[in-house]
C-alpha positions in Angstrom: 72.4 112.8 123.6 72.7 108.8 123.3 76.2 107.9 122.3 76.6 106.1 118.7 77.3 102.4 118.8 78.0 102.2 114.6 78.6 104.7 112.2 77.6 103.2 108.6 80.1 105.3 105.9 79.0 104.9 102.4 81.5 105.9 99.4 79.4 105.5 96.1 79.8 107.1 92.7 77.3 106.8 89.9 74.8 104.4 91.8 71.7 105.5 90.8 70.4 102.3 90.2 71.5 100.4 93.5 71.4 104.0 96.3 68.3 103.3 97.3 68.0 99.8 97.5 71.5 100.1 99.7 70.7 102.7 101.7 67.2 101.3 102.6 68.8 97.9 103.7 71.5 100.2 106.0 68.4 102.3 107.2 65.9 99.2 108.5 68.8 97.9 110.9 67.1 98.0 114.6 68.6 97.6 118.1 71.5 100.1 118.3 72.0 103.5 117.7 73.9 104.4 114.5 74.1 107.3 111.6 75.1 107.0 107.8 77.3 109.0 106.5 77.3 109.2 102.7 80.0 110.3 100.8 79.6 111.2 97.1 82.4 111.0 95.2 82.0 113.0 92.3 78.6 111.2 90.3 77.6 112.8 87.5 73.9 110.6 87.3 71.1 111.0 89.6 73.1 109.7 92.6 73.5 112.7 94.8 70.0 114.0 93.7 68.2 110.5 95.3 70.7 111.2 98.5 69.8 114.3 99.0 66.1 113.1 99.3 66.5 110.9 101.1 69.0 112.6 103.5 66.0 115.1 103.9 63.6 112.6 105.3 65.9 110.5 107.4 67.5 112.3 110.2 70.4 109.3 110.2 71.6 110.2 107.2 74.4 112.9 106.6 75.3 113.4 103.4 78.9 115.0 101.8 80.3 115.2 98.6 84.5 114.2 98.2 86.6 117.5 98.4 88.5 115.1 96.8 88.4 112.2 94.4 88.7 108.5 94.4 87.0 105.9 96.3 89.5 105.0 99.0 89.8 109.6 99.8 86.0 109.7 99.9 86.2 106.5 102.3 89.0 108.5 104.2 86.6 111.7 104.3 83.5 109.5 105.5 85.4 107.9 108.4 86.7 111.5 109.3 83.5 112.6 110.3 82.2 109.4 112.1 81.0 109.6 115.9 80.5 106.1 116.5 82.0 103.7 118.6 82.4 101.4 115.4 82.4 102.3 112.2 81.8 99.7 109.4 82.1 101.0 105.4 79.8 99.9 103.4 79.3 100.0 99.1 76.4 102.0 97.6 75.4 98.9 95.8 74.6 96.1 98.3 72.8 95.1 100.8 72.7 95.1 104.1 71.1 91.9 105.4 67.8 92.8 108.0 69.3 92.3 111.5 72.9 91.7 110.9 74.3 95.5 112.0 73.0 94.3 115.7 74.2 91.2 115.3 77.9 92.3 114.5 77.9 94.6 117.2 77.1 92.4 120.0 79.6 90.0 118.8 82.3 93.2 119.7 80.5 95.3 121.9 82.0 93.6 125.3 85.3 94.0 124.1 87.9 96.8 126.0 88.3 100.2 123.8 91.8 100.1 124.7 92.7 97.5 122.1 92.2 97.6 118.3 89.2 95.6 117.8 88.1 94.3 114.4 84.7 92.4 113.9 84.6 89.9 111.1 81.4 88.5 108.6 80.5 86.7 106.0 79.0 87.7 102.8 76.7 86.6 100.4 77.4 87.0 96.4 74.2 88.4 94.2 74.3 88.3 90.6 72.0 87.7 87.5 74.5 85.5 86.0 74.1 82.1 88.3 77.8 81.3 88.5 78.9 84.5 90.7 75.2 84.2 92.5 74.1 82.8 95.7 77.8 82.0 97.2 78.4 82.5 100.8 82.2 84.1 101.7 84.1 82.4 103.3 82.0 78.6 103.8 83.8 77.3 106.9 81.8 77.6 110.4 83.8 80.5 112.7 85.3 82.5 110.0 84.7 86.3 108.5 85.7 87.3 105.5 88.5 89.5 104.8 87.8 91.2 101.8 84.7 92.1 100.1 82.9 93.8 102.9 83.9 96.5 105.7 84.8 94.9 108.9 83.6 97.1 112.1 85.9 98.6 113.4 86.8 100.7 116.9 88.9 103.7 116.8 92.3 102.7 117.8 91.9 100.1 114.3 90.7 102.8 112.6 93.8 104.9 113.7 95.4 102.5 111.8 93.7 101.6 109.0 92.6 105.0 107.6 93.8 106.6 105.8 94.5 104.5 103.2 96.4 105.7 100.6 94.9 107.6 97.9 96.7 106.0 95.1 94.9 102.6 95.8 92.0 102.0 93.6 90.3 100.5 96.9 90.6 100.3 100.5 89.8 96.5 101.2 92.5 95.1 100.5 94.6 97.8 102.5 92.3 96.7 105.4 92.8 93.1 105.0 96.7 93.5 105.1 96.1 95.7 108.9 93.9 92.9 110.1 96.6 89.9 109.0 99.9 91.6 110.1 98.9 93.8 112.9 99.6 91.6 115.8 97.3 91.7 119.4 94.2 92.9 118.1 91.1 91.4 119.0 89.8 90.1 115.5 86.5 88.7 116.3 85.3 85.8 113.3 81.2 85.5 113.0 78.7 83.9 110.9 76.6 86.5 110.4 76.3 87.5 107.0 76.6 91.4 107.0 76.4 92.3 103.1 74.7 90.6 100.1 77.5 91.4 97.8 76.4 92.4 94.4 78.6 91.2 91.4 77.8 93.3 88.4 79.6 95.7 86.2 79.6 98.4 87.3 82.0 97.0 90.0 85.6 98.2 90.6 86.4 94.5 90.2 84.6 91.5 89.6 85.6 88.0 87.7 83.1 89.2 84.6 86.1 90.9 82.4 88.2 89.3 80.8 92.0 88.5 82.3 94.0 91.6 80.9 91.4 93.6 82.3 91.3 91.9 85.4 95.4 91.7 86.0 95.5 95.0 85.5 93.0 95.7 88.2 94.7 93.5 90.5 98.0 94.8 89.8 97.0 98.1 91.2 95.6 96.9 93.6 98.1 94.9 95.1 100.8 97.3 95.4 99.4 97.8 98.5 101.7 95.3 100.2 105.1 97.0 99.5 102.9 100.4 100.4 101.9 99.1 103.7 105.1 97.4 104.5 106.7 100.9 103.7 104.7 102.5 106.2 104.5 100.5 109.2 107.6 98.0 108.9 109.1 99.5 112.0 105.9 98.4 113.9 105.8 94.8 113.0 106.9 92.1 114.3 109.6 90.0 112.1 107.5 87.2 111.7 105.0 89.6 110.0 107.3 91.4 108.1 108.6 88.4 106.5 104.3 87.2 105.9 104.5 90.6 104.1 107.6 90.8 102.5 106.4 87.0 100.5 103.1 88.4 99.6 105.3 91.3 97.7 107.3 88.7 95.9 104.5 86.5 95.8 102.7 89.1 93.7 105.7 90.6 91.5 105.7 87.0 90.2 102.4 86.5 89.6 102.1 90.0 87.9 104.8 88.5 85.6 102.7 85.3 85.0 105.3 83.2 86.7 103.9 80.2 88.0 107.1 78.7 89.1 108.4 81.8 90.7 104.3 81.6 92.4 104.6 78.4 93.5 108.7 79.1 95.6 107.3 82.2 96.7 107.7 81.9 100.9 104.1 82.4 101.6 101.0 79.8 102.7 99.9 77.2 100.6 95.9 78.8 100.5 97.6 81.8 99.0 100.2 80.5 96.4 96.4 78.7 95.1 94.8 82.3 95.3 97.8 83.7 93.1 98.1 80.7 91.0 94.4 81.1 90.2 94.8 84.6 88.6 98.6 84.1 87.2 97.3 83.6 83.9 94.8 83.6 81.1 94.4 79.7 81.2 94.3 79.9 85.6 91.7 82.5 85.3 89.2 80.9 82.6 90.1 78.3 85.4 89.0 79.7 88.2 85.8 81.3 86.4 84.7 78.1 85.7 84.9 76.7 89.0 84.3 80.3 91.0 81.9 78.8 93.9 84.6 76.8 94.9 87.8 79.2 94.9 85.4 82.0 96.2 84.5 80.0 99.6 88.3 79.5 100.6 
């Protein structure tokens, strides 16, 4: 049997409008050998019904439903069962641009096993309202984007990143903290663009609520800093700790709308802008307005 380069692992919930359209991008990849692992997380629409036709006409697909509940434990459960080389976790609801799996996985393939090795892309935003639409993440030449889509991913990262904890509403932003404060891993930055990222609202997050809504999102989100630092503090290195130990106080201050407290928090200039941004009612409105710019840093 030909050994996996990618395994492609899906967590979706109530996506009966988007599956196929996602799972057809995922499925037209050429030039590597890869399954797709689906993981249902509890829908109560049509979702699993659509999966489980298509799961019995494409011999790539294998398709599970959560023994748990919650995005980031049916992610946890997908990546469980992966055989590939890579793995890359991917959103019932976007797309998977023609040719870009391949793409990605040359860009990592060459590198040793025997060091965590993380592939980085770009994304593209889709939306039908033209301010979130059409924006590609991040803009500058040589760099992938850190949240938004999965990275691939080789198994000693993985034996890292996953699992992530249950009590986070999503695993990206778990992932993006590994990546940043883990140090001698092979991060690998391309231009490929390996999701068309669809902003509607049916997403766990998206700049189309309004701020309360929004804060509260990110709030729960964002615990896991102190969550990460709690569980791997004895493995970093003290310049990462103290990267990590700013972005807590950095978000305890913007939680509290403190723009001063924000802007003396010890982290990077780029991400006192990023809290700034979403401190407040007035910063967000802010920030909506002018989304194509704050959304390419």
């Amino acid at each position: 049997m030909k050994s996996l380069d990618v395994s492609v692992v899906l967590a979706v919930k109530n996506e009966q409008v988007y599956i196929k359209s996602a799972i057809s991008s995922v499925l037209s990849q050429t030039g590597l050998n890869y399954e797709v692992i689906v993981v249902d997380d509890g829908s109560v629409d049509q979702t699993f019904k659509i999966l489980e036709q298509i799961a019995a006409n494409e011999i790539k697909v294998r398709l599970f439903r959560n023994p748990s509940s919650g995005k980031c434990s049916a992610f946890n459960f997908g990546v469980a069962q992966a055989a590939g080389r890579f793995v890359c976790i991917f959103a019932g609801d976007d797309i998977m641009p023609e040719g870009s799996l391949s793409a990605r996985f040359a860009s990592v393939k060459e590198l040793p096993d025997n060091i965590p090795t993380v592939g980085l892309c770009k994304i593209i935003t889709m939306s039908d309202d033209k301010k979130f639409d059409g924006h590609l993440i991040p803009r500058a030449l040589g760099r992938g984007a850190l949240s938004g889509v999965s990275p691939l991913m080789n198994q000693l990262a993985l034996n890292k990143i996953f699992p992530v904890p249950d009590v986070l509403p999503n695993e990206d932003t778990w992932m993006e903290i590994a990546i940043l404060h883990f140090e001698s891993w092979n991060i690998v930055h391309s231009d490929i663009v390996g999701c068309a990222w669809r902003c509607h609202s049916g997403n766990s997050i998206n700049m189309r609520v309004n701020f309360p809504e929004y804060n509260d999102k990110v709030s729960i989100r964002m615990r896991a800093f102190q969550l990460f630092y709690d569980k791997y503090n004895a493995e970093l290195s003290e310049i990462s700790k103290r990267r990590l130990l700013g972005k807590v106080r950095c978000e305890k201050m913007r939680s509290a709308g403190d723009v001063i407290g924000v802007l003396s928090s010890p982290v990077r200039f780029v991400d006192k802008l990023r809290a700034l941004s979403i401190t407040n009612a007035w910063m967000y409105a802010l920030r909506k307005q002018f989304y194509g710019i704050f959304s390419g840093w």
